[in-house]
PDB file of N, H, CA, C and O in Angstrom:
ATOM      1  N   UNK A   1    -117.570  -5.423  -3.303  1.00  0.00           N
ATOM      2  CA  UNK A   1    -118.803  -4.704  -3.514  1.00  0.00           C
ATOM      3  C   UNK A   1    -119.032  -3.764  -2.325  1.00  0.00           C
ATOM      4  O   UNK A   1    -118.779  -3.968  -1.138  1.00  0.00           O
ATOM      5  N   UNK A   2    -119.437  -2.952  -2.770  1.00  0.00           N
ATOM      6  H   UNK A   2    -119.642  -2.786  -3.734  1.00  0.00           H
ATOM      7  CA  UNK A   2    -119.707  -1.312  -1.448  1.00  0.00           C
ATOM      8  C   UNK A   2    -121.103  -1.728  -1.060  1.00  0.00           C
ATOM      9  O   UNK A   2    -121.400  -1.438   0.099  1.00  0.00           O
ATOM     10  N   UNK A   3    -121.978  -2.313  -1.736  1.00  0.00           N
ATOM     11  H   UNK A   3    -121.736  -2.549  -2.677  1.00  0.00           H
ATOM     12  CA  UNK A   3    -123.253  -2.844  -0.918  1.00  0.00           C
ATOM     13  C   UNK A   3    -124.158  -3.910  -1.646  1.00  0.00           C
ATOM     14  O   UNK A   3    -124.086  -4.019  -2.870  1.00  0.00           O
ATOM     15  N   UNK A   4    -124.945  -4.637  -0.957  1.00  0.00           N
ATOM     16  H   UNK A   4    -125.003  -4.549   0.037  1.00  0.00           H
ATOM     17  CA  UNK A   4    -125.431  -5.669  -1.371  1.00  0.00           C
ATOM     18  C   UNK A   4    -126.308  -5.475  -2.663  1.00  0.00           C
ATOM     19  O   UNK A   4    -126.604  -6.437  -3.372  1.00  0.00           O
ATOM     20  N   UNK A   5    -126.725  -4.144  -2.946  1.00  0.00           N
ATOM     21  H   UNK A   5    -126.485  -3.362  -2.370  1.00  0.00           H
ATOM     22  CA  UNK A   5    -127.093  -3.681  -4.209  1.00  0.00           C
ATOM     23  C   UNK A   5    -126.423  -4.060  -5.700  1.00  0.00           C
ATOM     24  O   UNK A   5    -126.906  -4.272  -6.813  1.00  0.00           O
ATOM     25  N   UNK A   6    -125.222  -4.038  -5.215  1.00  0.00           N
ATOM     26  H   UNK A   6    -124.830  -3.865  -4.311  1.00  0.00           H
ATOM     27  CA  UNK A   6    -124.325  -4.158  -6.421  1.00  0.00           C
ATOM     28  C   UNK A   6    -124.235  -5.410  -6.499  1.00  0.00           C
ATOM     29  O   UNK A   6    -123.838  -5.753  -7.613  1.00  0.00           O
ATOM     30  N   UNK A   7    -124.468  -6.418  -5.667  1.00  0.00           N
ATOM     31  H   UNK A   7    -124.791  -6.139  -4.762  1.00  0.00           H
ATOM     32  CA  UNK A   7    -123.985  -7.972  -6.127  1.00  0.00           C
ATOM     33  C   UNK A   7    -125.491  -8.126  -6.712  1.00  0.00           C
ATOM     34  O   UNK A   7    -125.567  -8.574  -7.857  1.00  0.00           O
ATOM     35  N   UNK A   8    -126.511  -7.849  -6.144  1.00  0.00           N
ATOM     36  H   UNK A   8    -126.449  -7.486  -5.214  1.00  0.00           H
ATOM     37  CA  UNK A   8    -127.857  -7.826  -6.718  1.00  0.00           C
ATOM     38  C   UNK A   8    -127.748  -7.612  -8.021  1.00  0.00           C
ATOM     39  O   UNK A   8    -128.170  -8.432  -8.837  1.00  0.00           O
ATOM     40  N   UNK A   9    -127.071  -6.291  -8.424  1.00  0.00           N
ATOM     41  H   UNK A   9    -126.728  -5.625  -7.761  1.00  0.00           H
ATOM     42  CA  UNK A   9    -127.445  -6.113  -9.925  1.00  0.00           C
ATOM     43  C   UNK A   9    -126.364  -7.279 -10.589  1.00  0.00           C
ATOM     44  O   UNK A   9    -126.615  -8.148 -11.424  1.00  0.00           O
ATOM     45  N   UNK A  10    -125.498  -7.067 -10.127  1.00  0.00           N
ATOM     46  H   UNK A  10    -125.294  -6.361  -9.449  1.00  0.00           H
ATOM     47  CA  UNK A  10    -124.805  -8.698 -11.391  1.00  0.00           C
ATOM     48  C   UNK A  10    -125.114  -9.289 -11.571  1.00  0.00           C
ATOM     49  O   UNK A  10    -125.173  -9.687 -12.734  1.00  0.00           O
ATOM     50  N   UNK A  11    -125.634  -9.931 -10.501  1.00  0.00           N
ATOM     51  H   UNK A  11    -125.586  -9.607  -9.556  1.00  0.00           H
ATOM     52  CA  UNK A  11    -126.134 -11.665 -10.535  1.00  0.00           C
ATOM     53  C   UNK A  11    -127.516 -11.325 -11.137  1.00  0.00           C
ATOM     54  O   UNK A  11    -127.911 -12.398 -11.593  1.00  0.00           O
ATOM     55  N   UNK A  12    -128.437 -10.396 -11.367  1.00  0.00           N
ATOM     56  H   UNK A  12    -128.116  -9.525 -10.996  1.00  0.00           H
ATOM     57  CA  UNK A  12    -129.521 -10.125 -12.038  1.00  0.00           C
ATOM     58  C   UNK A  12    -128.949 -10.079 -13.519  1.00  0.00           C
ATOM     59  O   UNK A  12    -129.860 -10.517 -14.222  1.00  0.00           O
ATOM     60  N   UNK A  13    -127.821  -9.741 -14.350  1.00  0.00           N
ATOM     61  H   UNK A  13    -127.081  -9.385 -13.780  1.00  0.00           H
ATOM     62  CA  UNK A  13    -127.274  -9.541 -14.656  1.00  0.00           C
ATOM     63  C   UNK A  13    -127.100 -10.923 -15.939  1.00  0.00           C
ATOM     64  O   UNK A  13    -127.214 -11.031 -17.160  1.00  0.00           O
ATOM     65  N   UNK A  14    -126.847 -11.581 -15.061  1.00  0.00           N
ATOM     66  H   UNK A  14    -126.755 -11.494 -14.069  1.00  0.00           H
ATOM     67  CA  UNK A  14    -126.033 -12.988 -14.688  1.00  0.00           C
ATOM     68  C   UNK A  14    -126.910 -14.284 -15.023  1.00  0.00           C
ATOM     69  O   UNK A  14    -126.647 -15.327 -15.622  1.00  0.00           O
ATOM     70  N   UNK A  15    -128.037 -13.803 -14.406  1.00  0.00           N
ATOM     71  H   UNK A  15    -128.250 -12.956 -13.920  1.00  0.00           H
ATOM     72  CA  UNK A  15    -129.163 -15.342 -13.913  1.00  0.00           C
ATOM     73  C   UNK A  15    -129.431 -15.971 -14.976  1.00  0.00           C
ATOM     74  O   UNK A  15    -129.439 -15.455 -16.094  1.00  0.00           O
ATOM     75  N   UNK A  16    -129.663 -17.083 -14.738  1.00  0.00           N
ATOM     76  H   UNK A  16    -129.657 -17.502 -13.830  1.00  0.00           H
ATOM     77  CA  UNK A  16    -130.224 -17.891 -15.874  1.00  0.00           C
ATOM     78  C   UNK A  16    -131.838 -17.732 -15.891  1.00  0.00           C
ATOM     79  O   UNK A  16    -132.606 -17.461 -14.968  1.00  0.00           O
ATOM     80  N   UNK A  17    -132.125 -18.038 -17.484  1.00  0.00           N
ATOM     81  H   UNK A  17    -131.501 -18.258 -18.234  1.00  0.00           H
ATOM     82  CA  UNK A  17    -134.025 -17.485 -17.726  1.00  0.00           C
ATOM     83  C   UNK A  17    -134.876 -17.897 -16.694  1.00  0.00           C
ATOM     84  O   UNK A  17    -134.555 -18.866 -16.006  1.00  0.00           O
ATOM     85  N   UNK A  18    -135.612 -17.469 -16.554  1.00  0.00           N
ATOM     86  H   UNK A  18    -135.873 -16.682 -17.113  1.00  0.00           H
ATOM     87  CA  UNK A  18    -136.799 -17.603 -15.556  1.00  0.00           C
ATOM     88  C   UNK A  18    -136.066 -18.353 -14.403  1.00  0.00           C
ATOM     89  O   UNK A  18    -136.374 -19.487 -14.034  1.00  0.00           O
ATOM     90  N   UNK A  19    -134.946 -17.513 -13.813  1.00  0.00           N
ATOM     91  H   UNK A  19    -134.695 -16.593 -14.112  1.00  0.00           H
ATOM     92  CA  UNK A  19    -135.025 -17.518 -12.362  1.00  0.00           C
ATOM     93  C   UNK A  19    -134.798 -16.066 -11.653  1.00  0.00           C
ATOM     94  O   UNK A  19    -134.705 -15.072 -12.372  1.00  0.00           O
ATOM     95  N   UNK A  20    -134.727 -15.977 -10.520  1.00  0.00           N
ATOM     96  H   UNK A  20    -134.802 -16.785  -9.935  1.00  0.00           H
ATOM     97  CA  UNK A  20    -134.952 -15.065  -9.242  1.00  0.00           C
ATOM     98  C   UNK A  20    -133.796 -14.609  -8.904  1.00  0.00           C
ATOM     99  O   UNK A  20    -132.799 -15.280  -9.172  1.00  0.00           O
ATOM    100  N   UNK A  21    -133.659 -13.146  -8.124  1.00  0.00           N
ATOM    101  H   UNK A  21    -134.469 -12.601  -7.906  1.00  0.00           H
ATOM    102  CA  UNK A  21    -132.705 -13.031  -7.450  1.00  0.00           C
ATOM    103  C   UNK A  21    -133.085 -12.286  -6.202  1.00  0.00           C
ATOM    104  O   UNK A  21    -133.375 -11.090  -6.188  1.00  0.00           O
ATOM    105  N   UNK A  22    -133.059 -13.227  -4.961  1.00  0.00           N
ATOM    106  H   UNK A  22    -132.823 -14.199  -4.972  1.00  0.00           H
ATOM    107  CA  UNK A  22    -133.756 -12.994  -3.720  1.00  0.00           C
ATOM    108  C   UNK A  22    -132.704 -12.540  -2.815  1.00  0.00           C
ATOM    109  O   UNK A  22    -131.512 -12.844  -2.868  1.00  0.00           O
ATOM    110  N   UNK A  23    -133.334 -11.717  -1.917  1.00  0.00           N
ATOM    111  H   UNK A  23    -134.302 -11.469  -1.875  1.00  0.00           H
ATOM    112  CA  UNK A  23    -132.437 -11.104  -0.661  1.00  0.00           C
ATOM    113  C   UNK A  23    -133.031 -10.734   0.687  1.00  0.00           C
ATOM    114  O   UNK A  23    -133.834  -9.860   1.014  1.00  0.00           O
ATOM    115  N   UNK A  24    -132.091 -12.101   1.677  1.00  0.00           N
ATOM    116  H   UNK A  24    -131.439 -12.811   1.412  1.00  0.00           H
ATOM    117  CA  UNK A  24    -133.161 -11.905   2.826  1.00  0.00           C
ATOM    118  C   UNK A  24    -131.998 -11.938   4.012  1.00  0.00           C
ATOM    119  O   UNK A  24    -130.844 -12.316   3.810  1.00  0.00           O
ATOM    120  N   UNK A  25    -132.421 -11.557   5.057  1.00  0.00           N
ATOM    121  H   UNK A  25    -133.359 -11.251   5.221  1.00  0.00           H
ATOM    122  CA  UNK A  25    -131.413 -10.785   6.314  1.00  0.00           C
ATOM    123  C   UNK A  25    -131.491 -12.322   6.943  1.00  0.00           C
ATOM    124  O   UNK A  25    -132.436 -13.061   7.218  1.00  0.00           O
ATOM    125  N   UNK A  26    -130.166 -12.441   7.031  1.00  0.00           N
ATOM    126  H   UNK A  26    -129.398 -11.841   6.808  1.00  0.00           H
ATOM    127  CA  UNK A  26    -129.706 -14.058   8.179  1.00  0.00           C
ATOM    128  C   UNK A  26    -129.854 -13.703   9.296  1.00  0.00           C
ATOM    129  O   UNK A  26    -128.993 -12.937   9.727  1.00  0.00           O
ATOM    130  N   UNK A  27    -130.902 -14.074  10.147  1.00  0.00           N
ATOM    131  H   UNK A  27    -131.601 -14.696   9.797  1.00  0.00           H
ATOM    132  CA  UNK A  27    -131.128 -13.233  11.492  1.00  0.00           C
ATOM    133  C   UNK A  27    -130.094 -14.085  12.395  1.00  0.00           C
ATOM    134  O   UNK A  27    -129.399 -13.354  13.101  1.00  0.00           O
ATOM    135  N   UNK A  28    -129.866 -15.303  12.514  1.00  0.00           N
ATOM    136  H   UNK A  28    -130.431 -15.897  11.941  1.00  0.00           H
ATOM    137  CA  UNK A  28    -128.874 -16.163  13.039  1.00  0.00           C
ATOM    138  C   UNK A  28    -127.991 -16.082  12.965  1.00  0.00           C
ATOM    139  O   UNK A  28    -127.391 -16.263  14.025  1.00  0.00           O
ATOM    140  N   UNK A  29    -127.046 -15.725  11.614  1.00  0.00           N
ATOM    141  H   UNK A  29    -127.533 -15.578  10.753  1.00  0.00           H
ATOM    142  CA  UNK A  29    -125.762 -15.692  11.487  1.00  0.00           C
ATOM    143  C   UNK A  29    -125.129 -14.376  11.244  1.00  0.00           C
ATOM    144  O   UNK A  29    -125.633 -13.522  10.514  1.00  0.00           O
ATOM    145  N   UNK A  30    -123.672 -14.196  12.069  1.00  0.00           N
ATOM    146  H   UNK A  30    -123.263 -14.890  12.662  1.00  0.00           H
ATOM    147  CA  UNK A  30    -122.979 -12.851  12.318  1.00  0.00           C
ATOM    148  C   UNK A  30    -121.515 -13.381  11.187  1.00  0.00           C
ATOM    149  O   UNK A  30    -121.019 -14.416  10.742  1.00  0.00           O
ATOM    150  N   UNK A  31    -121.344 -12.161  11.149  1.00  0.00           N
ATOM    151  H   UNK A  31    -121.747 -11.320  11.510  1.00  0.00           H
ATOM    152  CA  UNK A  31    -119.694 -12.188  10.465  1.00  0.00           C
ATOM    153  C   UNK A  31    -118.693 -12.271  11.247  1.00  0.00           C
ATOM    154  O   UNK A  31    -118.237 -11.321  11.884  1.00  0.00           O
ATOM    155  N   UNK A  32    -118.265 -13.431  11.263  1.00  0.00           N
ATOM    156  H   UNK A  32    -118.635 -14.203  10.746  1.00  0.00           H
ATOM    157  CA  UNK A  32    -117.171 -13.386  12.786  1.00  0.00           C
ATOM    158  C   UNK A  32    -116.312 -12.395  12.810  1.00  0.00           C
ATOM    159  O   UNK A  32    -115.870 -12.142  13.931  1.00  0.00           O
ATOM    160  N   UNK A  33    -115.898 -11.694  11.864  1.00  0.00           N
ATOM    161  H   UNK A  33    -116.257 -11.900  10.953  1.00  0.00           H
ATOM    162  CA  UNK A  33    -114.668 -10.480  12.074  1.00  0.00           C
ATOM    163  C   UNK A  33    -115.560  -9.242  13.163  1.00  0.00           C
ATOM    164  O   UNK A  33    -115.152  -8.741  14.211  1.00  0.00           O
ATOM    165  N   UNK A  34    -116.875  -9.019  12.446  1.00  0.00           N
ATOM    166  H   UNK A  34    -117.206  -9.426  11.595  1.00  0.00           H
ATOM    167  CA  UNK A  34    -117.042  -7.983  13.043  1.00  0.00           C
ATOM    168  C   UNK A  34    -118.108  -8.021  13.902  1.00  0.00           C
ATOM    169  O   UNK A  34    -118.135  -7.088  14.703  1.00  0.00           O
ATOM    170  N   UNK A  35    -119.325  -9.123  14.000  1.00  0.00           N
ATOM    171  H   UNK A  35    -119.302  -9.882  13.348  1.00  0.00           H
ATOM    172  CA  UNK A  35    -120.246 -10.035  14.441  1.00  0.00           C
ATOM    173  C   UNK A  35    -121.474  -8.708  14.069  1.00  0.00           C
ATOM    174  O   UNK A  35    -122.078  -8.104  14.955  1.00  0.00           O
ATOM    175  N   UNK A  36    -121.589  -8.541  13.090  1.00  0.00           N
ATOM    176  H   UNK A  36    -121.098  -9.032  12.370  1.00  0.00           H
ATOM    177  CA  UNK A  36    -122.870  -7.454  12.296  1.00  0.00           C
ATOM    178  C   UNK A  36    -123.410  -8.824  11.862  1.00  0.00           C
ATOM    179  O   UNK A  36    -122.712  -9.836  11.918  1.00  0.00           O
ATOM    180  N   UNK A  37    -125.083  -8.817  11.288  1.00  0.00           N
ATOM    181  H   UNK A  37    -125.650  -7.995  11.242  1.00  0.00           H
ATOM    182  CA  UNK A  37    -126.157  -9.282  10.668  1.00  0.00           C
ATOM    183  C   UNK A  37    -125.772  -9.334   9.481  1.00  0.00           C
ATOM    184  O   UNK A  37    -125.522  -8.287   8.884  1.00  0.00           O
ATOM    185  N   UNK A  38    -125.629 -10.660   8.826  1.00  0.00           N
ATOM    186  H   UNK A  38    -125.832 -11.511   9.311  1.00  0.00           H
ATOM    187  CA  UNK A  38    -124.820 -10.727   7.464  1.00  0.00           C
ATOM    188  C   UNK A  38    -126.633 -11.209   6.339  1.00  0.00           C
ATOM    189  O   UNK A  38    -127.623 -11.784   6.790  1.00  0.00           O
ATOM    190  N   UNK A  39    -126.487 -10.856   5.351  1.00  0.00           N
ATOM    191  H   UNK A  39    -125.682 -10.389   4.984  1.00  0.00           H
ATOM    192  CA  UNK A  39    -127.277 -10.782   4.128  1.00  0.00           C
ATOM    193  C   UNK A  39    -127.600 -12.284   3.188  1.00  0.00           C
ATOM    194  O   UNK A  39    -126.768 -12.655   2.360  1.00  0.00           O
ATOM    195  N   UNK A  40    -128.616 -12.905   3.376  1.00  0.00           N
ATOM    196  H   UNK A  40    -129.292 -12.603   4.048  1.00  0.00           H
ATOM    197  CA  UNK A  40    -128.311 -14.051   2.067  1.00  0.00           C
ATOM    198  C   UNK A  40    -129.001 -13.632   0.683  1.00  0.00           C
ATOM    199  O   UNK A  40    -130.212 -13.420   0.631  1.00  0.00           O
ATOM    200  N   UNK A  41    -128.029 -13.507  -0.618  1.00  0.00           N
ATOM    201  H   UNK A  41    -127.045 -13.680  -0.576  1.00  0.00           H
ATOM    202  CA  UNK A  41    -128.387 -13.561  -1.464  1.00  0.00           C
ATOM    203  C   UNK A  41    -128.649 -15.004  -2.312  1.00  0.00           C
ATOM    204  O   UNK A  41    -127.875 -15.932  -2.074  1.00  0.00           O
ATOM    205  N   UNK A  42    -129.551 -15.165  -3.131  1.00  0.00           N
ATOM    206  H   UNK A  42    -130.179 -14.411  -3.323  1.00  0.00           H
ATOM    207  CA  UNK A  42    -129.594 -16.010  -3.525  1.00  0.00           C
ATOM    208  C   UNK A  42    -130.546 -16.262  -4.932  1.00  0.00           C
ATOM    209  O   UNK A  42    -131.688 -15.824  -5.071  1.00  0.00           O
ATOM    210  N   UNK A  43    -129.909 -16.951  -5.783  1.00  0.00           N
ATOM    211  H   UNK A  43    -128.981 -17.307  -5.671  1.00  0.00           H
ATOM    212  CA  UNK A  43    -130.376 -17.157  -7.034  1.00  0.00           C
ATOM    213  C   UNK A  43    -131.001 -18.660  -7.112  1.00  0.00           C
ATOM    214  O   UNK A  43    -130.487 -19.705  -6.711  1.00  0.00           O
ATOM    215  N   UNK A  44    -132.472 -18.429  -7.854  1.00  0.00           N
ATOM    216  H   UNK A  44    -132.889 -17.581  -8.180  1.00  0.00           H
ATOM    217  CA  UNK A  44    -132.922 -19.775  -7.694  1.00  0.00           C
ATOM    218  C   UNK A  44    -134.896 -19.573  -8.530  1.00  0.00           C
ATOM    219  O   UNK A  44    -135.621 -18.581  -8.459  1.00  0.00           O
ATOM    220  N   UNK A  45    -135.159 -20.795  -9.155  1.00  0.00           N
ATOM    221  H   UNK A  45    -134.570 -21.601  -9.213  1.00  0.00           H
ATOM    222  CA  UNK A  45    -136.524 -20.730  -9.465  1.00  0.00           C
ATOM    223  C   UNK A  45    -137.228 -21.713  -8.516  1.00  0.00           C
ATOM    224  O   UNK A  45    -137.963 -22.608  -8.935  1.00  0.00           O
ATOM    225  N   UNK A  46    -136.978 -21.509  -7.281  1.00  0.00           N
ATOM    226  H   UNK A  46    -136.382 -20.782  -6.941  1.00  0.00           H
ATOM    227  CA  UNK A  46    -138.001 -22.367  -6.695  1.00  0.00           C
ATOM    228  C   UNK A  46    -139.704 -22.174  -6.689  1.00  0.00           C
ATOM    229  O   UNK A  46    -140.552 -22.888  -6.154  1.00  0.00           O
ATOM    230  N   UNK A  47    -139.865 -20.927  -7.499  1.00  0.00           N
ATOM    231  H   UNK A  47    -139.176 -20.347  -7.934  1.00  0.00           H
ATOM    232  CA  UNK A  47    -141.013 -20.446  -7.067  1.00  0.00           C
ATOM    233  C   UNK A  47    -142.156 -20.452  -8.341  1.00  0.00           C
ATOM    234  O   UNK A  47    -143.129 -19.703  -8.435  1.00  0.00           O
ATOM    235  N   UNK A  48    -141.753 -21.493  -9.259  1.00  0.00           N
ATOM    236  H   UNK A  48    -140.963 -22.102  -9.183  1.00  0.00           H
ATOM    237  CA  UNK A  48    -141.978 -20.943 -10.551  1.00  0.00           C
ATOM    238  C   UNK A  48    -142.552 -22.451 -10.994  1.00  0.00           C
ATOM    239  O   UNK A  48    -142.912 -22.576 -12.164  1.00  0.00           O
ATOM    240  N   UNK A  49    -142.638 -23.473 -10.195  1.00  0.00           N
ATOM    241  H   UNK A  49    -142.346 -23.372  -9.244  1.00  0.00           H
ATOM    242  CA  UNK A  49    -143.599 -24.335 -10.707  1.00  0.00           C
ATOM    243  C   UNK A  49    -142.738 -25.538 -10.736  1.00  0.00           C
ATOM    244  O   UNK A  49    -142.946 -26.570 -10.099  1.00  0.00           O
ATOM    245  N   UNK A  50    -141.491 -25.245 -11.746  1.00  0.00           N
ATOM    246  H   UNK A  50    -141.321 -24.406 -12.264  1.00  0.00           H
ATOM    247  CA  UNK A  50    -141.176 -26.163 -12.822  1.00  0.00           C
ATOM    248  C   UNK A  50    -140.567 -27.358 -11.392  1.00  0.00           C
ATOM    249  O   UNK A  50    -140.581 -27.250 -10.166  1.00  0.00           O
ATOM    250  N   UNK A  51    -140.067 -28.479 -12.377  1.00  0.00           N
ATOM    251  H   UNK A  51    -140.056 -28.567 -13.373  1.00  0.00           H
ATOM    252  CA  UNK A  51    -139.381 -29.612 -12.141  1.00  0.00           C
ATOM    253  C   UNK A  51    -138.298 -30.217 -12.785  1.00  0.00           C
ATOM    254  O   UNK A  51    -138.376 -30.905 -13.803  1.00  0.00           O
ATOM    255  N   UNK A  52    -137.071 -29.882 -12.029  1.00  0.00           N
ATOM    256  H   UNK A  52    -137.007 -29.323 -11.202  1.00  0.00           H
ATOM    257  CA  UNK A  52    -136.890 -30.170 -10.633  1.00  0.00           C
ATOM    258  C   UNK A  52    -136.570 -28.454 -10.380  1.00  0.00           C
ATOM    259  O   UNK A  52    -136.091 -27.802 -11.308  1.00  0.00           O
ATOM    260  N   UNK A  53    -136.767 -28.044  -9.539  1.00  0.00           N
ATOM    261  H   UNK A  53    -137.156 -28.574  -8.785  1.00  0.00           H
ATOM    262  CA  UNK A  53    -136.700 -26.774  -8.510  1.00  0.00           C
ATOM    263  C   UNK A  53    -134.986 -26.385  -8.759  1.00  0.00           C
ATOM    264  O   UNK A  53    -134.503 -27.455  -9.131  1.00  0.00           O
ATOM    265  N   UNK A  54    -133.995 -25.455  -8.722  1.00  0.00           N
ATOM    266  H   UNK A  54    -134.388 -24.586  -8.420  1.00  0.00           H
ATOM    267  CA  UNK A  54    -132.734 -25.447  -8.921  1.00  0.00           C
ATOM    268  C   UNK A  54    -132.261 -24.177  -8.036  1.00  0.00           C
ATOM    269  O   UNK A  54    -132.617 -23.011  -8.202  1.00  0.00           O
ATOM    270  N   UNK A  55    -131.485 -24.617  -7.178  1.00  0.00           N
ATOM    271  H   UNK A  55    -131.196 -25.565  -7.043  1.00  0.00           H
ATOM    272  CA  UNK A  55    -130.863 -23.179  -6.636  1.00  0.00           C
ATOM    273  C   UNK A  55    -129.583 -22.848  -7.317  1.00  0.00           C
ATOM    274  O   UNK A  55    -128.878 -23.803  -7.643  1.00  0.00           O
ATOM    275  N   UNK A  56    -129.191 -21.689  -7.573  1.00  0.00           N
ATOM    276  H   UNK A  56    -129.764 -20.913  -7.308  1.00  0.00           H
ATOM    277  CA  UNK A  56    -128.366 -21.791  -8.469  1.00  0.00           C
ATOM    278  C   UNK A  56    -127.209 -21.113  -8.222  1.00  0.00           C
ATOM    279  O   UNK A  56    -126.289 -20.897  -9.011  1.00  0.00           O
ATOM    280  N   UNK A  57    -127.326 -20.735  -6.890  1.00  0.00           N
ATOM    281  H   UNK A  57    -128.074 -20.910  -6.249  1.00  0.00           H
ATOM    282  CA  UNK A  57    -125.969 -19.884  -6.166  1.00  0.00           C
ATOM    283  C   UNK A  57    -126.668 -18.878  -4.723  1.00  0.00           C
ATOM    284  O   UNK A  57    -127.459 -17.960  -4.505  1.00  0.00           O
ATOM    285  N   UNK A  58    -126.274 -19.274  -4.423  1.00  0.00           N
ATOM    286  H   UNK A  58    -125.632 -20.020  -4.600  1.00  0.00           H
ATOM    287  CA  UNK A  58    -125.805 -18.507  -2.187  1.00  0.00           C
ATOM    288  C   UNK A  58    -125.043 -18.184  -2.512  1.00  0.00           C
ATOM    289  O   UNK A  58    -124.187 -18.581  -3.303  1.00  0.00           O
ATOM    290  N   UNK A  59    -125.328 -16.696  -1.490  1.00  0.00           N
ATOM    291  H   UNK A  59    -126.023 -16.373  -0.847  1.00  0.00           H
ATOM    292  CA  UNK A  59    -124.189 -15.509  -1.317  1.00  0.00           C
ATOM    293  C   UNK A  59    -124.730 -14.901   0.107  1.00  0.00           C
ATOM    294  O   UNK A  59    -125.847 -14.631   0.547  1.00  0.00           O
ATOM    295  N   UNK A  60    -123.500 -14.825   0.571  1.00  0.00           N
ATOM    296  H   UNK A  60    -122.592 -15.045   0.213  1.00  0.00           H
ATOM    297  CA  UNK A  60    -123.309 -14.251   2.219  1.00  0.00           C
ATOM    298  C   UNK A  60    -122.653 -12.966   2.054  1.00  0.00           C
ATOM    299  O   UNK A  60    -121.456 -12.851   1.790  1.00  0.00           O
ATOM    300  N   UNK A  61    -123.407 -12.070   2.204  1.00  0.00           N
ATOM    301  H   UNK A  61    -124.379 -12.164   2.418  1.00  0.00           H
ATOM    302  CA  UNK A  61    -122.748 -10.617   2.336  1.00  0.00           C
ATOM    303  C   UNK A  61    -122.680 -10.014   3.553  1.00  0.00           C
ATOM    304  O   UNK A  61    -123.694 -10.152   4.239  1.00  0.00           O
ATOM    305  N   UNK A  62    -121.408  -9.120   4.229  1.00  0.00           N
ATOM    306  H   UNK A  62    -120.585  -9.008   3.673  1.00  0.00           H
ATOM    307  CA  UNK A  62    -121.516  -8.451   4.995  1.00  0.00           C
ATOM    308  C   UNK A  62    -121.586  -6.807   4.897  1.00  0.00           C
ATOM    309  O   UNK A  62    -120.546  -6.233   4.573  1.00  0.00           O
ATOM    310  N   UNK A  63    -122.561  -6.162   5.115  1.00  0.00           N
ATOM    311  H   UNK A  63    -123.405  -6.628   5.378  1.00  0.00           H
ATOM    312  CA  UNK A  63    -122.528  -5.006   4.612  1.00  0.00           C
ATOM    313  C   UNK A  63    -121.438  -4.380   5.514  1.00  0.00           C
ATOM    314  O   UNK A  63    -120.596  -3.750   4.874  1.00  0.00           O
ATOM    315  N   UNK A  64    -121.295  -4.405   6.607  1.00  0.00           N
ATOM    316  H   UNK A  64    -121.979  -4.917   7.126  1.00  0.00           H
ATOM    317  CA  UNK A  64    -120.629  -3.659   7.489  1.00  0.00           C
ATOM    318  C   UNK A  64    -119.100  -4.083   7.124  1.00  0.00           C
ATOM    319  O   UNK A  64    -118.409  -3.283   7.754  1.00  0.00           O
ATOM    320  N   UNK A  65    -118.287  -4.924   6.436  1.00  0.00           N
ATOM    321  H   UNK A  65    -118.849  -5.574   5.924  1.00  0.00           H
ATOM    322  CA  UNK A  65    -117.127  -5.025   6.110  1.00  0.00           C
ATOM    323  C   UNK A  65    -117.056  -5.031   5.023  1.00  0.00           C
ATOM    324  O   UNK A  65    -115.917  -5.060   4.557  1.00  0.00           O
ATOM    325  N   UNK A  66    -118.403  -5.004   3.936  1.00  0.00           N
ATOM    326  H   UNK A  66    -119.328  -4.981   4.315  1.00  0.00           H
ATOM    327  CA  UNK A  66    -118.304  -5.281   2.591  1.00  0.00           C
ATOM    328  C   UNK A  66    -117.728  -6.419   1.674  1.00  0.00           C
ATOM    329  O   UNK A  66    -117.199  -6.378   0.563  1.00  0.00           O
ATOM    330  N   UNK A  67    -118.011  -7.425   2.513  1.00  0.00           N
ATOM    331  H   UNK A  67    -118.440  -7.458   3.416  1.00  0.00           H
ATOM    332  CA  UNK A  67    -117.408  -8.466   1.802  1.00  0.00           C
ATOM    333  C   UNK A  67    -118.753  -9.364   1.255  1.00  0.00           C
ATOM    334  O   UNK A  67    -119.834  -9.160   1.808  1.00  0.00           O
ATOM    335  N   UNK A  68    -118.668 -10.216   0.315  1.00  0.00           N
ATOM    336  H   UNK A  68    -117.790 -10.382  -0.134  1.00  0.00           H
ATOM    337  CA  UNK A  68    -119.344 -11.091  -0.384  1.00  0.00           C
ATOM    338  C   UNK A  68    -118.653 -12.373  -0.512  1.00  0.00           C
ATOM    339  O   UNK A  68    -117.516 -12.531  -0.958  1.00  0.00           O
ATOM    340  N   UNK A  69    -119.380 -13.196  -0.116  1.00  0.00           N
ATOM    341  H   UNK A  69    -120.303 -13.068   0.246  1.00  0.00           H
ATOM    342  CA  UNK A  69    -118.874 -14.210  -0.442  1.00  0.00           C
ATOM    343  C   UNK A  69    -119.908 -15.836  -1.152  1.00  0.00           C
ATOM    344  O   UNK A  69    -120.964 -16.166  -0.612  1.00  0.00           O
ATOM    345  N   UNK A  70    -119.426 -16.484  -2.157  1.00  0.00           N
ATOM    346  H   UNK A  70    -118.568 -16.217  -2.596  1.00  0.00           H
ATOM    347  CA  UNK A  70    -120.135 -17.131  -2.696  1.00  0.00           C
ATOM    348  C   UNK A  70    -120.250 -18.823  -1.722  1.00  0.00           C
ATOM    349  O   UNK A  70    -119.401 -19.689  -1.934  1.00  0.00           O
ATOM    350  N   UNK A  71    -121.061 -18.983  -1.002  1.00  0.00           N
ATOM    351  H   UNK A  71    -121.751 -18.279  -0.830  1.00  0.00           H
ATOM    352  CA  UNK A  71    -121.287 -20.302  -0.465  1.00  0.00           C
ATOM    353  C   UNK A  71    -121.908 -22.030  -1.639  1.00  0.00           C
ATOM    354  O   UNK A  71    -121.636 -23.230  -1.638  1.00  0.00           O
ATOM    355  N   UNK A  72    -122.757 -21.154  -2.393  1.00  0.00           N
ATOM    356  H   UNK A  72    -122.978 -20.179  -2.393  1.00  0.00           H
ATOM    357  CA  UNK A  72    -122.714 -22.249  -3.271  1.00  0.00           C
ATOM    358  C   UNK A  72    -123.022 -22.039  -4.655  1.00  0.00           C
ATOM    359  O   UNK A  72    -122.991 -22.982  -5.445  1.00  0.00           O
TER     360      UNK A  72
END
């Protein structure tokens, strides 16, 4: 992916009903190749009431090498 935009739109794409697709800057964690501010994407309805809560996939993007990668 050329930028975190594009994994955004898939996994929007992608999601299962009434969940989210959130994107927030890992202020802690660097990309060891190039040590830039890497991206967490993440799919999930935590915010929506129900029971039990479900995350439904982490994603670590580096914009500066363009890589994506799926953590869970």
């Amino acid at each position: 992916m050329r930028k975190v935009e594009d994994l955004v739109e898939q996994l929007e794409k992608a999601r299962p009903k009434d969940s989210k697709v959130e994107v927030n800057q890992m202020e802690e964690s660097r990309h060891s190749p190039c040590m830039q501010e890497m991206v967490a994407v993440m799919v999930h309805n935590l915010e929506d009431g129900r029971s039990p809560p479900q995350i439904y996939a982490i994603y670590q993007f580096c914009a500066s090498c363009k890589v994506g990668v799926r953590v869970l």
